[in-house]
N, C-alpha and C positions, 0 to 999 in steps of 0.2 A: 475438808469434807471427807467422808466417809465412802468407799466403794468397796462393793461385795461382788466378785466376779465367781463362775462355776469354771471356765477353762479360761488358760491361759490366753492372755489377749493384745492387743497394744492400744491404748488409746493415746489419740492425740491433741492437745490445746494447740490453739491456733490464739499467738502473741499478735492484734492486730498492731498495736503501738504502747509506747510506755514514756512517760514522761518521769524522774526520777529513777527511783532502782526498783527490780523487781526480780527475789527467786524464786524457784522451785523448788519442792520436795518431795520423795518418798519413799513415807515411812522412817520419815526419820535420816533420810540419806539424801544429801544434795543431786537434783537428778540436772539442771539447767540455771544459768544467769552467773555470774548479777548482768541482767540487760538494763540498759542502763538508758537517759535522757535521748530521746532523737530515734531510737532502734526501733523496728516494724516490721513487721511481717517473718516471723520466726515461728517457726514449728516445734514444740516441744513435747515429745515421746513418751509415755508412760507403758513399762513392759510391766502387765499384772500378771500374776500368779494364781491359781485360785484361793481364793479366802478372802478377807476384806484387809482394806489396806486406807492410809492415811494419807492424803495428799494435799501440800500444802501451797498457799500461793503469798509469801512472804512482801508485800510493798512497803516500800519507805518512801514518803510523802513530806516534805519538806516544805511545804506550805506554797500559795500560788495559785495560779489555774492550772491546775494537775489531773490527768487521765491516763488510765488505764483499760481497756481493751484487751479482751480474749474470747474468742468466740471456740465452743464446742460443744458436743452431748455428753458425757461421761459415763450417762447411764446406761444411753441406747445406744446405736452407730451413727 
């Protein structure tokens, strides 16, 4: 996904749970994981800059009854 921020910021993703692997990105730079089968309730930090930026949410899904959970706004607060 895509974010355009005017000042500098932190947003936050809230990892409710993950079954499988799951990282983070940004911009291209590993920000968090691999959280991995069983893990929950993890905080994961994005420090923005102004200008728009690329944040990626990378799952690997191996097939099964698989979920993933992350609750946050990115846009708003």
């Amino acid at each position: 996904m895509k974010v355009n921020v005017t000042e500098t910021t932190t947003k936050t993703l809230y990892l409710g749970a993950v079954d499988n692997r799951v990282d983070f990105f940004l911009d291209g730079n590993h920000v968090s994981g691999p959280w991995g089968v069983g893990q929950q309730h993890i905080n994961i930090n994005f420090v923005l800059s102004p200008g728009e930026h690329t944040i990626q949410i990378i799952y690997n899904s191996q097939g099964g009854a698989d979920y993933l959970s992350i609750y946050s706004d990115l846009a708003g607060n």
